[in-house]
C-alpha positions in Angstrom: 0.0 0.0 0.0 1.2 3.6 -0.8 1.6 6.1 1.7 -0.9 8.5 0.4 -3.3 5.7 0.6 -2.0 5.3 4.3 -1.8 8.8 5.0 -5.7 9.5 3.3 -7.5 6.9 5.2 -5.7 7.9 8.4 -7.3 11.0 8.0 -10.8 9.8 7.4 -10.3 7.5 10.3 -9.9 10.8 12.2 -12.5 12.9 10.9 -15.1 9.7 12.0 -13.3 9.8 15.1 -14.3 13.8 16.0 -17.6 13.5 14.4 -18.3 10.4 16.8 -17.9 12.2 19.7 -19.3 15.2 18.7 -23.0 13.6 18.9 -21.8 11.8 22.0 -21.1 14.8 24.1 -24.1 16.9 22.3 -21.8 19.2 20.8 -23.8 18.7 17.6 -27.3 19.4 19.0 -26.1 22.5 20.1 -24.2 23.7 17.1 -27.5 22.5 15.2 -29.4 25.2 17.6 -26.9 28.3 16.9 -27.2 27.5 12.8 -31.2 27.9 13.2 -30.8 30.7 15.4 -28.9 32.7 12.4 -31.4 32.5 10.1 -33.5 35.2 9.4 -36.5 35.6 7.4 -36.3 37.7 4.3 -39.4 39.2 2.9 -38.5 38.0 -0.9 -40.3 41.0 -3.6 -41.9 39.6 -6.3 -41.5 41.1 -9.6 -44.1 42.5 -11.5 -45.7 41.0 -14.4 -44.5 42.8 -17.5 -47.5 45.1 -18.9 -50.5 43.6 -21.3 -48.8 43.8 -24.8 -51.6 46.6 -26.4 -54.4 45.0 -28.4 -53.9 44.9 -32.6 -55.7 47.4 -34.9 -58.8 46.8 -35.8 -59.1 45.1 -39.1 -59.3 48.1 -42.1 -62.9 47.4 -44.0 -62.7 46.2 -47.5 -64.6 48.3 -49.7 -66.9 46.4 -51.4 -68.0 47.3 -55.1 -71.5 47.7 -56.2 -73.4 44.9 -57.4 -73.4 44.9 -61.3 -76.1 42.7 -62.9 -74.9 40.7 -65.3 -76.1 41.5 -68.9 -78.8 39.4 -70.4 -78.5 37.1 -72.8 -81.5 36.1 -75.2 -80.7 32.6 -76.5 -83.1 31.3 -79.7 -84.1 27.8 -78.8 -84.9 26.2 -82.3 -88.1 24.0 -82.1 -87.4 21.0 -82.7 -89.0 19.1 -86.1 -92.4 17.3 -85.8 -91.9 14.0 -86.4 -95.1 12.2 -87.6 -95.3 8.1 -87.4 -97.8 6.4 -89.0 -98.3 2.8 -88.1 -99.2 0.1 -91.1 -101.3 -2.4 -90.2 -100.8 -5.2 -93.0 -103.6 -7.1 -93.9 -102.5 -11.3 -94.0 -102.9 -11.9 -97.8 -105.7 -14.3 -98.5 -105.1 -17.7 -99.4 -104.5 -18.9 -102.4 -105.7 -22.0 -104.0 -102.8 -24.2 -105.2 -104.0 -26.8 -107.4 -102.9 -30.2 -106.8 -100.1 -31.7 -108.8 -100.9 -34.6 -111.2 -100.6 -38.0 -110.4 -97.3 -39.5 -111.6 -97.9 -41.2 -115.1 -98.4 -45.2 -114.3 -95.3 -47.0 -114.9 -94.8 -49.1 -117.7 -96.0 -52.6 -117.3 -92.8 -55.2 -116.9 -93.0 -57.8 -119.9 -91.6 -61.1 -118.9 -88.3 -62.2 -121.0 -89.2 -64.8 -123.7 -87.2 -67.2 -125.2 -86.4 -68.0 -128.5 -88.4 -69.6 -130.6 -87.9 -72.0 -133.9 -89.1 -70.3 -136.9 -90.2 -72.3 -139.7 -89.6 -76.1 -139.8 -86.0 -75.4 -141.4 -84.7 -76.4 -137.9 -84.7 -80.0 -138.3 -82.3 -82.7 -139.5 -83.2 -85.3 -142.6 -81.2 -88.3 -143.9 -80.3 -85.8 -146.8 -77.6 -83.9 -144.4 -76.0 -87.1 -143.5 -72.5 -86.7 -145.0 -71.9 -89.2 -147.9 -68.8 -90.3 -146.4 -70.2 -91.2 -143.1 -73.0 -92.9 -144.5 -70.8 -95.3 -146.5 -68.9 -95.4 -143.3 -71.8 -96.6 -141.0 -71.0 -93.8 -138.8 -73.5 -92.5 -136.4 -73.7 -91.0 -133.2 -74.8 -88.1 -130.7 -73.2 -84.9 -131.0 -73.9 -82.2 -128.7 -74.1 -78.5 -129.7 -73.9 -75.5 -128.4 -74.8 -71.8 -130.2 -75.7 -69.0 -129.8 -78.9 -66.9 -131.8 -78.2 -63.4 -132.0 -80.7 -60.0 -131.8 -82.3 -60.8 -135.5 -83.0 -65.0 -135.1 -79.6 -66.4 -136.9 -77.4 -68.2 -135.7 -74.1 -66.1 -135.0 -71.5 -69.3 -133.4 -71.7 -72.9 -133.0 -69.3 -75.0 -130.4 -69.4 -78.9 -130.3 -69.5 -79.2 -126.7 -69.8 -83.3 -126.9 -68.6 -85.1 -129.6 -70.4 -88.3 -131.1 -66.8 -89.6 -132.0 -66.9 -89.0 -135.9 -65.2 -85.3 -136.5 -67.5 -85.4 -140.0 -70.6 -86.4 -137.9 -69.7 -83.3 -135.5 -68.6 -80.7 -138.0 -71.8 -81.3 -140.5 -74.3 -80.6 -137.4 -72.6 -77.1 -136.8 -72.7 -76.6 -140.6 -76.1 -77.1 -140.7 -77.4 -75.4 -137.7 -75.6 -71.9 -138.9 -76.5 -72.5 -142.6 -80.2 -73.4 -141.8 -81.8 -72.9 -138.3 -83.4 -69.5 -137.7 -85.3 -68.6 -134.7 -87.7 -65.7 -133.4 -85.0 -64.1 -131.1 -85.8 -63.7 -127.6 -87.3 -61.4 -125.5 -86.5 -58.9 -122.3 -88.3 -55.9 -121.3 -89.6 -56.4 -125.0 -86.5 -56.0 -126.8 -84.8 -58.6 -128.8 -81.5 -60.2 -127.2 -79.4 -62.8 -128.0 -79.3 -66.2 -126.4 -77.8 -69.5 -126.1 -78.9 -73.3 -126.7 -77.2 -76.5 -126.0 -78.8 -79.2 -128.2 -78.2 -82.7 -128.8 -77.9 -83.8 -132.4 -78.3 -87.8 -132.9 -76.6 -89.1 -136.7 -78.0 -92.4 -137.7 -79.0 -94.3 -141.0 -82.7 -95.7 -141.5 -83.1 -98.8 -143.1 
């Protein structure tokens, strides 16, 4: 520790000392006493308010100017046009009389097909067409045909469609039929057509 430090709090230590034994021995009530004692009262002035600051001017009057009508003003309102309506009442338009369409013509009525028919009695073999040949041959047999008869009743084409087993036997019935047979052509919706046949043709000698 420094010796200020030691010399500072010996001092204090002191001073607690004296005051210690000052309210001990009533030293301080006394001394207390002789302080009041000394006062005295002092009457303490007051200052004045300052004076009313004076009141502001009355407000200067506005001079007001004299009324002044405003001028008058004479505005032309324009009529406005007439507008007329006029309401139409249309009359329904009578009726009229429409006269019924006519009946559709009848359609024409469907004629069956028909077939053709021999015409004449060319259209059948003798022992006359037998080929010579054939005859001094002995042949004979069935040959089958097939032609066809065209729009006017001939015969357009001839096939052998089964022989009789004799080519002359087979190529003399086709000759014939084209050369010879004539028909009534046939029929559909009644207009010629052409058409096919298959016959059988039989070749044999009579005693």
């Amino acid at each position: 520790m420094s010796r200020n430090r030691m010399i500072a709090l010996g001092i204090a230590a002191v001073v607690h000392v004296l005051i210690g034994y000052l309210f001990i021995t009533g030293l301080a009530v006394n001394a207390i006493k002789i302080a009041l004692n000394k006062i005295e009262a002092v009457n303490v002035k007051e200052e004045a308010p300052p004076p009313d600051e004076p009141p502001p001017p009355p407000p200067k009057e506005m001079e007001i100017p004299p009324y002044v009508p405003p001028p008058e003003v004479s505005i032309q309102s324009e009529s406005a046009p007439t507008i007329t309506t006029q309401t139409t009442i249309s009359q329904p338009e009578p009726p009229r009389y429409v006269a019924p369409a006519p009946p559709a013509p009848p359609a024409p009525p469907s004629v069956a097909p028909t077939a053709a028919t021999a015409k004449g009695r060319g259209n059948v073999f003798s022992d006359d067409d037998f080929p010579d040949a054939s005859r001094r041959a002995e042949e004979a047999g069935v040959t089958r045909v097939s032609y066809t008869i065209d729009e006017t009743g001939k015969v357009s084409e001839c096939t052998v469609t089964q022989s009789s087993g004799f080519a002359r036997l087979d190529d003399a019935t086709c000759k014939i039929i084209m050369r010879r047979f004539r028909f009534n052509p046939a029929t559909r919706d009644g207009r010629p057509v052409a058409e096919r046949k298959t016959q059988p043709v039989r070749g044999q000698l009579k005693n």
